[in-house]
Every structure is written in structure tokens, then in C-alpha cells.
LOMAR-367181 format. One record per atom (N, C-alpha, C): residue in three letters; atom name; x, y negated, z. Coordinates in steps of 0.05 Angstrom, whole numbers. Example, Ala and Ser with C-alpha at 12.3 -4.5 7.8 and 13.67 -1.06 7.14 Angstrom:
% LOMAR-367181
<r ALA	a N	x 264	y 114	z 156>
<r ALA	a CA	x 246	y 90	z 156>
<r ALA	a C	x 264	y 66	z 156>
<r SER	a N	x 257	y 45	z 142>
<r SER	a CA	x 273	y 21	z 143>
<r SER	a C	x 258	y -1	z 157>
This chain:
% LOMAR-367181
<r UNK	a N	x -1520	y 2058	z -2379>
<r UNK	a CA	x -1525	y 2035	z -2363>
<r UNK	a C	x -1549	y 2039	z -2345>
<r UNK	a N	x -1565	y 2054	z -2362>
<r UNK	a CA	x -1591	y 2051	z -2346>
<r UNK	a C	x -1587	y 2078	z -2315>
<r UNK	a N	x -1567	y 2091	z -2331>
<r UNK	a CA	x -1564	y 2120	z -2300>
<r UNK	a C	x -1555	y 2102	z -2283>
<r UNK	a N	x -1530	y 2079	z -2286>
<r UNK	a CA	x -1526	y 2069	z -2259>
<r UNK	a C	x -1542	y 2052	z -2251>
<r UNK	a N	x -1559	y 2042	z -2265>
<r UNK	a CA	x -1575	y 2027	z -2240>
<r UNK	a C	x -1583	y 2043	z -2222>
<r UNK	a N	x -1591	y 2064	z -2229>
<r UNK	a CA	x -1613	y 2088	z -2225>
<r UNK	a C	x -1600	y 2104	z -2193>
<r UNK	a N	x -1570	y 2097	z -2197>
<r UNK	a CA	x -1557	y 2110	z -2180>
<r UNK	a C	x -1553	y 2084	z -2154>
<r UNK	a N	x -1555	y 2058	z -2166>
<r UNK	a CA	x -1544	y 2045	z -2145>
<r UNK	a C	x -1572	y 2036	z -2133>
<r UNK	a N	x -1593	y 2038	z -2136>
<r UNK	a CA	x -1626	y 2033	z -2132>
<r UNK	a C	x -1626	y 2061	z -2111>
<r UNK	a N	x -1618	y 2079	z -2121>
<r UNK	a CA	x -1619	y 2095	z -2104>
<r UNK	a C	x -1598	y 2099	z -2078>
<r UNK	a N	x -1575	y 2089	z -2076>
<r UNK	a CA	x -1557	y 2088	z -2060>
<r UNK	a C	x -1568	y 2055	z -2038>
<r UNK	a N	x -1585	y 2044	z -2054>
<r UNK	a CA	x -1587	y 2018	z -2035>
<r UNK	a C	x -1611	y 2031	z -2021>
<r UNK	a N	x -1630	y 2037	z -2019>
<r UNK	a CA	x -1659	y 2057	z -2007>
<r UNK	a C	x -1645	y 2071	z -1983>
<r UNK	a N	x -1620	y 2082	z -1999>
<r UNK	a CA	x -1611	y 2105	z -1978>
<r UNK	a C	x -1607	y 2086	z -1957>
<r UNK	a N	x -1590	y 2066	z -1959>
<r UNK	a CA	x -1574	y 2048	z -1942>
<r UNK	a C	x -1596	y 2038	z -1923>
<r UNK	a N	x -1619	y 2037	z -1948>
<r UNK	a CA	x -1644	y 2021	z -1929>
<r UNK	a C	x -1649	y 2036	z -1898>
<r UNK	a N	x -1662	y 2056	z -1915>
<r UNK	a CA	x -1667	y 2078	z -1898>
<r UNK	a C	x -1655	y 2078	z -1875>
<r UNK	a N	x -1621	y 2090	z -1873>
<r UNK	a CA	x -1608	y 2093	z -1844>
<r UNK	a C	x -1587	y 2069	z -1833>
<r UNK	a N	x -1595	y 2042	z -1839>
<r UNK	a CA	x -1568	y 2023	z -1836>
<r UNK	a C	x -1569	y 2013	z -1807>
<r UNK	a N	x -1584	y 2029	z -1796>
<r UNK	a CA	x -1577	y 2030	z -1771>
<r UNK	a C	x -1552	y 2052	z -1762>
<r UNK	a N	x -1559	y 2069	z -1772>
<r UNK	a CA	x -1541	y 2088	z -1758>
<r UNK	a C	x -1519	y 2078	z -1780>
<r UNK	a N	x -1518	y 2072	z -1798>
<r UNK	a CA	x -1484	y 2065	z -1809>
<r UNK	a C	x -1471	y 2038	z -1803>
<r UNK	a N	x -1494	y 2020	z -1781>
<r UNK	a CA	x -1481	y 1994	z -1776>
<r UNK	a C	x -1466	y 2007	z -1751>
<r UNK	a N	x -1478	y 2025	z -1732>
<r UNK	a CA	x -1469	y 2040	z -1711>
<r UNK	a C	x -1451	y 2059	z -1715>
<r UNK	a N	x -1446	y 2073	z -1731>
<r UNK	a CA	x -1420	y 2081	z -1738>
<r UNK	a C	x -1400	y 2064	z -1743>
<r UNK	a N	x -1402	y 2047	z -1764>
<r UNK	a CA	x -1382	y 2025	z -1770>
<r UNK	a C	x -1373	y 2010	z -1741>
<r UNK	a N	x -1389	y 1997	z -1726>
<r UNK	a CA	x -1379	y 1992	z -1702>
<r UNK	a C	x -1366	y 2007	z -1686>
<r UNK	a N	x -1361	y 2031	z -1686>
<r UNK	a CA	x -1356	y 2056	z -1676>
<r UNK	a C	x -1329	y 2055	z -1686>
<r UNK	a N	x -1330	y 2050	z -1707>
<r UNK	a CA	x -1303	y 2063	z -1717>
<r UNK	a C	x -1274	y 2034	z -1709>
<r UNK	a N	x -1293	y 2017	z -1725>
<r UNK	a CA	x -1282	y 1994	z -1716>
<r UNK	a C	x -1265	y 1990	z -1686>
<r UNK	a N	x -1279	y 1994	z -1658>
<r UNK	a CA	x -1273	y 1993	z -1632>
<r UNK	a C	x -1264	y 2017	z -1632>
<r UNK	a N	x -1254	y 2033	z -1640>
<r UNK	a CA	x -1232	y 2059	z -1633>
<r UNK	a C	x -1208	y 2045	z -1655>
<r UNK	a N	x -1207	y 2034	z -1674>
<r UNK	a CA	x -1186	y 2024	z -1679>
<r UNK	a C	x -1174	y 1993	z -1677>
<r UNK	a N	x -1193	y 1980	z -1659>
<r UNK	a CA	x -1178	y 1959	z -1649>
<r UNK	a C	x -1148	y 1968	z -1629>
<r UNK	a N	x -1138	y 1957	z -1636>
<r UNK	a CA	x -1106	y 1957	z -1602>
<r UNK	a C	x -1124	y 1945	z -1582>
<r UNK	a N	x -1113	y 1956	z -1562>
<r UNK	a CA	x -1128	y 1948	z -1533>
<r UNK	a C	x -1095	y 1933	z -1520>
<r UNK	a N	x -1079	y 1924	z -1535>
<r UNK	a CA	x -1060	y 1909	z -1518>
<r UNK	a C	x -1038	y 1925	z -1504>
<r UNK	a N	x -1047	y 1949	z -1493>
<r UNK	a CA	x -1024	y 1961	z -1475>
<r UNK	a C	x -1007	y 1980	z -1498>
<r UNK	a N	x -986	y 1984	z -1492>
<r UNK	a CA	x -964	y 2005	z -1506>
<r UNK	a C	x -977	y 2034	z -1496>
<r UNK	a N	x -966	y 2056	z -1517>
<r UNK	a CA	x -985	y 2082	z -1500>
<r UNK	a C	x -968	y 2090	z -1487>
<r UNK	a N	x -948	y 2087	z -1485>
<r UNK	a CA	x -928	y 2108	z -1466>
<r UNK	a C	x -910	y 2116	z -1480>
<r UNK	a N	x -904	y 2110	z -1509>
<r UNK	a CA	x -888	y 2129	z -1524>
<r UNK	a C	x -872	y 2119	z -1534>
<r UNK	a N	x -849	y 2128	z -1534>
<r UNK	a CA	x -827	y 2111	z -1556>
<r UNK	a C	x -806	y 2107	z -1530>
<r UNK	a N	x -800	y 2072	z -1526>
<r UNK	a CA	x -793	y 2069	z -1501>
<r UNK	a C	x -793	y 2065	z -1480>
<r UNK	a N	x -761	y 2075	z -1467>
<r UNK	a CA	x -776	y 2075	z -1430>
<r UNK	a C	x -791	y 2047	z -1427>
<r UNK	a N	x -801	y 2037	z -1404>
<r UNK	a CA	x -806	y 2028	z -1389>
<r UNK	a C	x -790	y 2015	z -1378>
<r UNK	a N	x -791	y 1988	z -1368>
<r UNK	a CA	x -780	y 1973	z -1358>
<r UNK	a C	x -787	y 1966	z -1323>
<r UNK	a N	x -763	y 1959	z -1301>
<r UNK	a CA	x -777	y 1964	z -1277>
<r UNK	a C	x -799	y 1933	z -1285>
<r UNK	a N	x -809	y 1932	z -1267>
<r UNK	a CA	x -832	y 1913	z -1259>
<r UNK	a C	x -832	y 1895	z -1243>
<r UNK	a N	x -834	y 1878	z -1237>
<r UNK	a CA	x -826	y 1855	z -1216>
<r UNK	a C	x -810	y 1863	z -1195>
<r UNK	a N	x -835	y 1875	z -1181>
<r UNK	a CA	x -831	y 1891	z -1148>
<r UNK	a C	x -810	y 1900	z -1153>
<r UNK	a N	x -794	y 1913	z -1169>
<r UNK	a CA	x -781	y 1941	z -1167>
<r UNK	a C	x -750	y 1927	z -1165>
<r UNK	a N	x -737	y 1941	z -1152>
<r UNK	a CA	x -712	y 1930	z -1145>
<r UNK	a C	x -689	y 1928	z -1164>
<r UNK	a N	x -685	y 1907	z -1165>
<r UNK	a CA	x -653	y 1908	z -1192>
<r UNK	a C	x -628	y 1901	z -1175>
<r UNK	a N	x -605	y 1922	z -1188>
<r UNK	a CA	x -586	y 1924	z -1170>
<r UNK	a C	x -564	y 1892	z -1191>
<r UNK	a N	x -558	y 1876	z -1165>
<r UNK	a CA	x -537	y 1862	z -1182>
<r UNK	a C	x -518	y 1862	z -1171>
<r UNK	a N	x -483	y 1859	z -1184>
<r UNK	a CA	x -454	y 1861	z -1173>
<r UNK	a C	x -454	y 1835	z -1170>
<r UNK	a N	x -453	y 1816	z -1170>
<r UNK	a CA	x -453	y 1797	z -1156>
<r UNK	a C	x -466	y 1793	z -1134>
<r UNK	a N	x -487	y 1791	z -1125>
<r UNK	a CA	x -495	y 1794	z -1106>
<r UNK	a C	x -485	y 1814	z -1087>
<r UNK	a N	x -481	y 1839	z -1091>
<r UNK	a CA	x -456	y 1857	z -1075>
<r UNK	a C	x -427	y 1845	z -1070>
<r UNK	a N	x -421	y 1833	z -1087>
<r UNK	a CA	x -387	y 1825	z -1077>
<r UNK	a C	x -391	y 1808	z -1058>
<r UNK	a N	x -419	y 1784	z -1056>
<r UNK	a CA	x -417	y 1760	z -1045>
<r UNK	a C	x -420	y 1771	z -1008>
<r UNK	a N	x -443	y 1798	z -1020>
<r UNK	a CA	x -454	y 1809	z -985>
<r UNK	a C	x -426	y 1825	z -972>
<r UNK	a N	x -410	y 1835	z -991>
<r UNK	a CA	x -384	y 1852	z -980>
<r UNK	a C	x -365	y 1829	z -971>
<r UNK	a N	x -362	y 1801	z -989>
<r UNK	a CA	x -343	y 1785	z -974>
<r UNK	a C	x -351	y 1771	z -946>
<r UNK	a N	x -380	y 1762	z -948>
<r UNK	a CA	x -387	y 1758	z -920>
<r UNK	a C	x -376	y 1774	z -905>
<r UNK	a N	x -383	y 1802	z -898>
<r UNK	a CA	x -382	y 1822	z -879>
<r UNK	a C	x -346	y 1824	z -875>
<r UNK	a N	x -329	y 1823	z -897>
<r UNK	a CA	x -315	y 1823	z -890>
<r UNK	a C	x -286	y 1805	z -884>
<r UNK	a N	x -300	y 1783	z -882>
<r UNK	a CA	x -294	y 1762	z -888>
<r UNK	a C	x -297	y 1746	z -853>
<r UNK	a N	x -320	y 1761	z -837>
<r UNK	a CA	x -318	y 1768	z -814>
<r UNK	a C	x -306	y 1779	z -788>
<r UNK	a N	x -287	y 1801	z -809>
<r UNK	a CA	x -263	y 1814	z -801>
<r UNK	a C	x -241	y 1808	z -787>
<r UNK	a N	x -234	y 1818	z -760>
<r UNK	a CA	x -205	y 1802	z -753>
<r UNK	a C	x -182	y 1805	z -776>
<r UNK	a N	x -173	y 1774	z -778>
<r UNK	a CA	x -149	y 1780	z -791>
<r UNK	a C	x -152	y 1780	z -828>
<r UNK	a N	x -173	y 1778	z -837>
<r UNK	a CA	x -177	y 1767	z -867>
<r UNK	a C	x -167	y 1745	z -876>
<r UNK	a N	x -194	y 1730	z -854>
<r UNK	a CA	x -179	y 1700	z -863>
<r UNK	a C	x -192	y 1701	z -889>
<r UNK	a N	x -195	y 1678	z -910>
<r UNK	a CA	x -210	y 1678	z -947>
<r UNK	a C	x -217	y 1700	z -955>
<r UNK	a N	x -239	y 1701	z -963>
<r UNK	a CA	x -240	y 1735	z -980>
<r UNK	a C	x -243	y 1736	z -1011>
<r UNK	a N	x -234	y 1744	z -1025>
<r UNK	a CA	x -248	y 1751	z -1063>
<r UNK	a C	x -251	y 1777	z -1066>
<r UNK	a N	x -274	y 1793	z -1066>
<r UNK	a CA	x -282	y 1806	z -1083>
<r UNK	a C	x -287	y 1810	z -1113>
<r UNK	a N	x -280	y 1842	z -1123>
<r UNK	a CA	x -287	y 1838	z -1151>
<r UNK	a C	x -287	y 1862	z -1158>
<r UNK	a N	x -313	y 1874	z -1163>
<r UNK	a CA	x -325	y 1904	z -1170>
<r UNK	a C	x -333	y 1908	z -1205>
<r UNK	a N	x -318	y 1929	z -1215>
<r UNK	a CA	x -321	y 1937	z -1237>
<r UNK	a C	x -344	y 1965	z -1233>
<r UNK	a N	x -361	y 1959	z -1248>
<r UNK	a CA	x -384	y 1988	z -1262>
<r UNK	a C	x -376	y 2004	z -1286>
<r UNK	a N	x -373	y 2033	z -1279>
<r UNK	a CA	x -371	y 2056	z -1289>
<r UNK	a C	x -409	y 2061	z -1304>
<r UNK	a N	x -425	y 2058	z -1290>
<r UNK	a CA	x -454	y 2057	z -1299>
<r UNK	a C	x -474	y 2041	z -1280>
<r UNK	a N	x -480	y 2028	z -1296>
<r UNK	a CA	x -499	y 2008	z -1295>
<r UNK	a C	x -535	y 2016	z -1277>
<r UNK	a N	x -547	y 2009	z -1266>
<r UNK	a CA	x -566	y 2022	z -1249>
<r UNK	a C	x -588	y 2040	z -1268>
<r UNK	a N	x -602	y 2059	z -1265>
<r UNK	a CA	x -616	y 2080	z -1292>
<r UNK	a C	x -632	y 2081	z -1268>
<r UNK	a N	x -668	y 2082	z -1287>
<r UNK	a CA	x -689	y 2087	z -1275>
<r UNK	a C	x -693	y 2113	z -1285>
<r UNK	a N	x -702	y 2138	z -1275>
<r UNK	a CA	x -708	y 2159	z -1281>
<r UNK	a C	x -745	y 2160	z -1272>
<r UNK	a N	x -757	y 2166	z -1301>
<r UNK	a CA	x -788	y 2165	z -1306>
<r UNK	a C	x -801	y 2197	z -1302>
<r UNK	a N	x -824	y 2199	z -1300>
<r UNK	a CA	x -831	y 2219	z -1312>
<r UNK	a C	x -843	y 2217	z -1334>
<r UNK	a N	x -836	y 2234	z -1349>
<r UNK	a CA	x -840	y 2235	z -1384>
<r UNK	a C	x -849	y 2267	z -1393>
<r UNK	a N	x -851	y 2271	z -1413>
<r UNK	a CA	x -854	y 2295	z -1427>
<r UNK	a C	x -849	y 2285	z -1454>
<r UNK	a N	x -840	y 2307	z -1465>
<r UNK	a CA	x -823	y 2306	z -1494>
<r UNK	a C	x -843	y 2333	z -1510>
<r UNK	a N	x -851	y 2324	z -1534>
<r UNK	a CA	x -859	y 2338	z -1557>
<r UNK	a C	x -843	y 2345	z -1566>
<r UNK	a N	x -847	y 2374	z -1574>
<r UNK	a CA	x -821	y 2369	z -1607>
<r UNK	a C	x -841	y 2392	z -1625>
<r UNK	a N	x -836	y 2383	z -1654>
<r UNK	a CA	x -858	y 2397	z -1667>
<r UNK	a C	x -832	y 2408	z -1692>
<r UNK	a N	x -840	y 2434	z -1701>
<r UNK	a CA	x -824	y 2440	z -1716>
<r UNK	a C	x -838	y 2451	z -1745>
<r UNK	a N	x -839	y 2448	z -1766>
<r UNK	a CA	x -860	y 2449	z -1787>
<r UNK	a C	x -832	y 2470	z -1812>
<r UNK	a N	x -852	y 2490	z -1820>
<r UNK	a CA	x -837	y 2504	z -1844>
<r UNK	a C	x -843	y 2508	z -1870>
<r UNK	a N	x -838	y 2500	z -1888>
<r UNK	a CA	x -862	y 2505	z -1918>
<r UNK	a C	x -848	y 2516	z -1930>
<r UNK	a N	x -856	y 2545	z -1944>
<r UNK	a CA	x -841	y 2563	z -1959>
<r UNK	a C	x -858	y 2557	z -1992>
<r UNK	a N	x -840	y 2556	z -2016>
<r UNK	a CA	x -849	y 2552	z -2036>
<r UNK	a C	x -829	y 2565	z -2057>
<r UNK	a N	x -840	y 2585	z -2072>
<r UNK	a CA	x -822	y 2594	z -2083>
<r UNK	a C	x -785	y 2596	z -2071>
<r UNK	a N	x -793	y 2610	z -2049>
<r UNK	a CA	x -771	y 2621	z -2038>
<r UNK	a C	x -753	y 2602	z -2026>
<r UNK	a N	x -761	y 2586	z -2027>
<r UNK	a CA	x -748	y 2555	z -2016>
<r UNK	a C	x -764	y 2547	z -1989>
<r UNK	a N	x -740	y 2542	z -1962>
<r UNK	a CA	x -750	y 2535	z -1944>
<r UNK	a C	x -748	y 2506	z -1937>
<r UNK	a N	x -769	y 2493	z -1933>
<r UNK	a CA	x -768	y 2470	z -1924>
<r UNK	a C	x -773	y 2461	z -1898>
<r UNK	a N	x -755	y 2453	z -1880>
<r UNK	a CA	x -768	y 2445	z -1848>
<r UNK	a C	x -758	y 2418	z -1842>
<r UNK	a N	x -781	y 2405	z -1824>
<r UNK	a CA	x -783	y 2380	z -1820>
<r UNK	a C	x -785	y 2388	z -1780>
<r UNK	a N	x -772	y 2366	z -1769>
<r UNK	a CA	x -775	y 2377	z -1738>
<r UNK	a C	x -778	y 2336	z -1733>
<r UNK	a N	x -793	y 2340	z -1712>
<r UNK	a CA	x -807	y 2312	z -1699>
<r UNK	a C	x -797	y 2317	z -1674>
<r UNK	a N	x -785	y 2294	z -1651>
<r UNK	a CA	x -792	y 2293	z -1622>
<r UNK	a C	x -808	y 2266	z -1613>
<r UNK	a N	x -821	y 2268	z -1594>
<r UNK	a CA	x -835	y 2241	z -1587>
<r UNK	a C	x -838	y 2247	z -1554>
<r UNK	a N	x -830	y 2226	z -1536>
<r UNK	a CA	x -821	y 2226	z -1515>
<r UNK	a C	x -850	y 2206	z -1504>
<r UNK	a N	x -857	y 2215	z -1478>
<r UNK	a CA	x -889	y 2206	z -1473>
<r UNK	a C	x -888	y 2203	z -1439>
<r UNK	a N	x -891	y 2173	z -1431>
<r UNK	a CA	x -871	y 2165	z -1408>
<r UNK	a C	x -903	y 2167	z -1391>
<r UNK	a N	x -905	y 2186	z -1373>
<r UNK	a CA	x -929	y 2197	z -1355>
<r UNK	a C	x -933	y 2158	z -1341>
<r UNK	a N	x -957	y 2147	z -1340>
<r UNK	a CA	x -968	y 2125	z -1324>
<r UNK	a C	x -977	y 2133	z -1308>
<r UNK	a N	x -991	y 2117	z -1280>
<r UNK	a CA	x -1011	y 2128	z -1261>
<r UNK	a C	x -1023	y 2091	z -1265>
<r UNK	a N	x -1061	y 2100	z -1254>
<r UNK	a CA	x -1061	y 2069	z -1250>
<r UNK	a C	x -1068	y 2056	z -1234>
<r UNK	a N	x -1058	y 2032	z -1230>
<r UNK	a CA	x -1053	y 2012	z -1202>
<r UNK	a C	x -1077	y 1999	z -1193>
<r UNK	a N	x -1083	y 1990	z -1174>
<r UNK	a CA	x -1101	y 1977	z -1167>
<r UNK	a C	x -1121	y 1956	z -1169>
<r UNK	a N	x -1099	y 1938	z -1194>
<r UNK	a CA	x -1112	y 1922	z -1212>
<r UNK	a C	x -1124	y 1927	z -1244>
<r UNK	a N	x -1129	y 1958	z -1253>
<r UNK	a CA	x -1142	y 1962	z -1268>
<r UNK	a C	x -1115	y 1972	z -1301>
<r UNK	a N	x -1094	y 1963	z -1284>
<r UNK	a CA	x -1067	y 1965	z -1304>
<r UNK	a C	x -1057	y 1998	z -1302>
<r UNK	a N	x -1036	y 1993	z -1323>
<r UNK	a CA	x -1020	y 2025	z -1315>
<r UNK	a C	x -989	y 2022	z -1312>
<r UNK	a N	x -979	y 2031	z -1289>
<r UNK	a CA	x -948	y 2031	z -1285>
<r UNK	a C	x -941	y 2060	z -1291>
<r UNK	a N	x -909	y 2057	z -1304>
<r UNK	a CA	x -899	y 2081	z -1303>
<r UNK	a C	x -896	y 2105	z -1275>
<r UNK	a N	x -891	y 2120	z -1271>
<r UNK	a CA	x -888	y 2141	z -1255>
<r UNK	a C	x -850	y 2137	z -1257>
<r UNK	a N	x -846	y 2120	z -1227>
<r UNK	a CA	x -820	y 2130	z -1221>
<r UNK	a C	x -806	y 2151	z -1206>
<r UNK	a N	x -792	y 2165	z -1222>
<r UNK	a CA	x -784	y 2196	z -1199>
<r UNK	a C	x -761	y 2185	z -1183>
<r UNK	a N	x -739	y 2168	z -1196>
<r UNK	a CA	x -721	y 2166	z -1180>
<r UNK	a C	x -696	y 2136	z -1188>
<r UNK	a N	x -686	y 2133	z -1177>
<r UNK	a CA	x -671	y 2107	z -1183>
<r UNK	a C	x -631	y 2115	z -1177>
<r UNK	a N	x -622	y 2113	z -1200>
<r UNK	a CA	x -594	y 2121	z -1201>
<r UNK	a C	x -578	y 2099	z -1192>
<r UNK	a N	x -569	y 2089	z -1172>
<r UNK	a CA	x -553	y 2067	z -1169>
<r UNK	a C	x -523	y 2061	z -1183>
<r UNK	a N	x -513	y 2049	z -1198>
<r UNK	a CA	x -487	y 2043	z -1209>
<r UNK	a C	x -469	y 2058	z -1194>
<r UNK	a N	x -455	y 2062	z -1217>
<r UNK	a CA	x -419	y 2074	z -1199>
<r UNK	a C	x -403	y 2067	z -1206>
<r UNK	a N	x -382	y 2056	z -1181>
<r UNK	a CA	x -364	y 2040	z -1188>
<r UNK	a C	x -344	y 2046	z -1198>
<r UNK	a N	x -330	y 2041	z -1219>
<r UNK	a CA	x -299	y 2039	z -1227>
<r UNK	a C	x -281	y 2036	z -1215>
<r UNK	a N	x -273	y 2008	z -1201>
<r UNK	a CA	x -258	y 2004	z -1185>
<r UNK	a C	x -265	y 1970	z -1170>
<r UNK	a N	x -245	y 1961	z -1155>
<r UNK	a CA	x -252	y 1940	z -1140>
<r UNK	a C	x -218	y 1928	z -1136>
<r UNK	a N	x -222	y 1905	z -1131>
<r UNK	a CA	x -197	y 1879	z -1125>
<r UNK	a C	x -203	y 1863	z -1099>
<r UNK	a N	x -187	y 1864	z -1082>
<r UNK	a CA	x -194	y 1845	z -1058>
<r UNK	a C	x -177	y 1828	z -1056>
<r UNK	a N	x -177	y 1800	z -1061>
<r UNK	a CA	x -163	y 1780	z -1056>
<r UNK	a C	x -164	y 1771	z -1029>
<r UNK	a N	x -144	y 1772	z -1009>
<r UNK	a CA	x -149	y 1763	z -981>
<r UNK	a C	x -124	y 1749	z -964>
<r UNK	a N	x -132	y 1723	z -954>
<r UNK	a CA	x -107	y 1715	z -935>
<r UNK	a C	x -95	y 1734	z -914>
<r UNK	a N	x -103	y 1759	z -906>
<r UNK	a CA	x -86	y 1784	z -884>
<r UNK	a C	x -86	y 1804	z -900>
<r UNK	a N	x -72	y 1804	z -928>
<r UNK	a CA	x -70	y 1831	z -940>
<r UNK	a C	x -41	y 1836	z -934>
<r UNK	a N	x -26	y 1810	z -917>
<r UNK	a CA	x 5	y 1820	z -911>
<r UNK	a C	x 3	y 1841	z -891>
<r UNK	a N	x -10	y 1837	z -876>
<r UNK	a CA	x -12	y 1862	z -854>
<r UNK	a C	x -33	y 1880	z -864>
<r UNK	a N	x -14	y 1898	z -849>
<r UNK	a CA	x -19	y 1937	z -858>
<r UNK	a C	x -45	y 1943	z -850>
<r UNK	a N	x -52	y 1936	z -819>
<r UNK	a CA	x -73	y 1945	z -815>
<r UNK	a C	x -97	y 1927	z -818>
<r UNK	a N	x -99	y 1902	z -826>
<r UNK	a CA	x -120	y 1898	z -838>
<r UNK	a C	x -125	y 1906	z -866>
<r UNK	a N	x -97	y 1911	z -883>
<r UNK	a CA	x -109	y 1919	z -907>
<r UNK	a C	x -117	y 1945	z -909>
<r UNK	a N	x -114	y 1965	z -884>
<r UNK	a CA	x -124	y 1990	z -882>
<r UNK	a C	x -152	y 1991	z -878>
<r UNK	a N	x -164	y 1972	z -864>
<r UNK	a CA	x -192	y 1964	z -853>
<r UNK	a C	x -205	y 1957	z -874>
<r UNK	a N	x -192	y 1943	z -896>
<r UNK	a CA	x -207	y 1932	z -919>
<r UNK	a C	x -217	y 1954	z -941>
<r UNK	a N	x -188	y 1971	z -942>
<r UNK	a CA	x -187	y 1997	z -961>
<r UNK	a C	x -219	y 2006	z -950>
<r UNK	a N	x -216	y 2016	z -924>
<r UNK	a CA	x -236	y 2040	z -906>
<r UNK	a C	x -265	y 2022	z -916>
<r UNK	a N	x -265	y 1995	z -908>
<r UNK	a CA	x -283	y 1976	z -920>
<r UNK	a C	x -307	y 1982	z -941>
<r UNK	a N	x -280	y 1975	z -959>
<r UNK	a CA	x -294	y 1976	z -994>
<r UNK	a C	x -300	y 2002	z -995>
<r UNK	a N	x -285	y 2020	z -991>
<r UNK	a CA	x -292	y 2049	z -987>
<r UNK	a C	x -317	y 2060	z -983>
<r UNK	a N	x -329	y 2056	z -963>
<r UNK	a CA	x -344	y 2064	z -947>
<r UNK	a C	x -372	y 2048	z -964>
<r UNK	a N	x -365	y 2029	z -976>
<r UNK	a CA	x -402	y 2014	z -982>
<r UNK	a C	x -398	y 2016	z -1006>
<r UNK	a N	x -372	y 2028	z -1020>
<r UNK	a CA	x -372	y 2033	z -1067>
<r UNK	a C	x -364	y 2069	z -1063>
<r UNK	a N	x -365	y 2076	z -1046>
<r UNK	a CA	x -354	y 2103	z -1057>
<r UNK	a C	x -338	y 2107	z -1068>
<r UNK	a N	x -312	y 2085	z -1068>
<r UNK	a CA	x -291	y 2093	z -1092>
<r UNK	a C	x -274	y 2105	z -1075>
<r UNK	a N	x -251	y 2114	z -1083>
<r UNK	a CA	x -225	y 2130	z -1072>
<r UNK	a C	x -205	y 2105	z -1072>
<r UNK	a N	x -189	y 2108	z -1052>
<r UNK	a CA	x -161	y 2092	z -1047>
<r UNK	a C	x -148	y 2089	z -1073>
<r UNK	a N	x -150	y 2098	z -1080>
<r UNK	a CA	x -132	y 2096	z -1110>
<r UNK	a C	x -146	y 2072	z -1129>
<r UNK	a N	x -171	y 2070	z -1126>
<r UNK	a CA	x -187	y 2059	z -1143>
<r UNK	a C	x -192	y 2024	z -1133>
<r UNK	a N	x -172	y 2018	z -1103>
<r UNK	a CA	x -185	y 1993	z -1091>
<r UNK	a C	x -159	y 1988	z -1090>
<r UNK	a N	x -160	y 1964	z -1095>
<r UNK	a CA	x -125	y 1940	z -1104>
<r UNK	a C	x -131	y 1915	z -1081>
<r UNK	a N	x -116	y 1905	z -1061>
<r UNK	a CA	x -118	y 1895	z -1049>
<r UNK	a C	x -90	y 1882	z -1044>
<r UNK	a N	x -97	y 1845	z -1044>
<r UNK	a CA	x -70	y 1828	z -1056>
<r UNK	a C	x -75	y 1798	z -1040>
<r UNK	a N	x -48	y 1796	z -1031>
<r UNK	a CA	x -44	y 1765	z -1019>
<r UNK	a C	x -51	y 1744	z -1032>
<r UNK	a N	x -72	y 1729	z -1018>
<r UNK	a CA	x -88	y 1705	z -1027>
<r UNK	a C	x -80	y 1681	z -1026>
<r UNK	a N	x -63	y 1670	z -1047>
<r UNK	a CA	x -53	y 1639	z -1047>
<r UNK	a C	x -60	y 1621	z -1022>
């Protein structure tokens, strides 16, 4: 009984002594393991950000029926666009991969890690945005045009060339049909 007093009399002196420098470490340690709020980059992508443009198919069918809906000889228009893939932001990132081996009595053991680390740059308000390299726009499947001049040939040729020309699809892929 009497050693530990002996030890804790002496461990409180110590404390006396430097509790400065261990209140300053402790704070130290403390503020490197608070979260500071932001994600680090790792895990998952990124999402675009206000500014950043989102592609919608509705909004495309409504701007393709205007335009062609303008057309001699349409007359009513319906559009209707199917997606093959959906719009993809392409980041810059870097990928870890760690590969670990433990040999024990002739026995191999391996463990392999990847961790994917989405490069930021930072913005003018003190924040960090991802690094966009590039923006994949959707590709279409196919498309339906509902129209009052799909009886005639050559407007429905103009419509084909049309849709064509602003989805990249092939003739084969665009159905175009007389509108009640």
C-alpha cells in the first residue's frame, strides 16, 4: 500500500512539473482528431455541383419537338427517347492497391486492399471541388416520333435525318408513326 502511494505522489510532481507541455500535447492531439466536416476524397465519386450541367431526356424531347415541330409538314409532334447510358462524370482520381504476404510455417497468407482517392483543387471560397477531366453524355437506344405528316415520305425522311442528326442513333433505331 505504502509503494503506491509512493508511486502515485510521485507521478502527480511529475504531472506537476510538465502539465504544461501535456495540456499542449493533449490539445494537440485532440484537434488532429476532430473531423473538420469535409469528406477526404476517398471512397466515393463525387457528385456534380450546382454549376455543373445535368443532362435531362425530357427536357431534350421537349427542345427536339419544338424544333421540329417547326418543320414543314409535321403538324403535332411526340417525342420519346430511350437511354442506353445515362450521363458519367469522369474525375481525376488515383487508386492504391496494397498487397500484403505473411509466411508462417509454410503457409501463405495474402490480404490485398484498393482505395480510390478523387484528386480536389481549391476554389475561391476556401472549399474543395473535385477535378473534372471530362463529361460522357448519354447514348441513346432508340427514339419514337409521333407526328400528324408521318403519312408523307418526305417529311418522315426529314424527321428520320432529324432525330438522327441531334441522338446519333441509326435509321433502324428511330420509329416514326401517324398521330391520331
Amino acid at each position: 500500500m505504502r509503494q503506491t502511494d509512493e508511486y502515485l505522489k510521485g507521478m502527480w510532481n511529475t504531472f506537476k512539473k510538465y502539465r504544461y507541455a501535456l495540456i499542449v500535447v493533449a490539445v494537440g492531439i485532440v484537434l488532429i482528431l476532430l473531423p473538420t466536416g469535409k469528406k477526404s476524397g476517398v471512397g466515393e465519386p463525387p457528385k456534380p455541383s450546382e454549376g455543373e450541367m445535368v443532362y435531362d431526356t425530357a427536357e431534350m424531347e421537349r427542345r427536339i419537338c419544338r424544333l421540329l415541330g417547326k418543320a414543314s409538314g409535321v403538324g403535332r409532334i411526340e417525342v420519346m427517347l430511350t437511354l442506353k447510358s445515362d450521363m458519367e462524370y469522369v474525375y481525376a482520381d488515383e487508386y492504391d492497391t496494397s498487397v500484403s504476404r505473411r509466411g508462417s510455417d509454410g503457409e501463405v497468407d495474402s490480404s490485398k486492399s484498393e482505395r480510390v482517392n478523387y484528386k480536389t483543387i481549391r476554389d475561391g471560397s476556401g472549399g474543395e471541388s473535385p477535378i473534372l477531366l471530362k463529361r460522357l453524355y448519354p447514348e441513346y437506344k432508340g427514339a419514337v416520333v409521333i407526328c400528324d405528316g408521318a403519312d408523307n415520305a418526305a417529311v418522315k425522311l426529314r424527321i428520320l435525318s432529324a432525330i438522327s442528326s441531334l441522338t446519333g442513333l441509326r435509321s433502324d433505331a428511330i420509329t416514326i408513326i401517324k398521330m391520331n
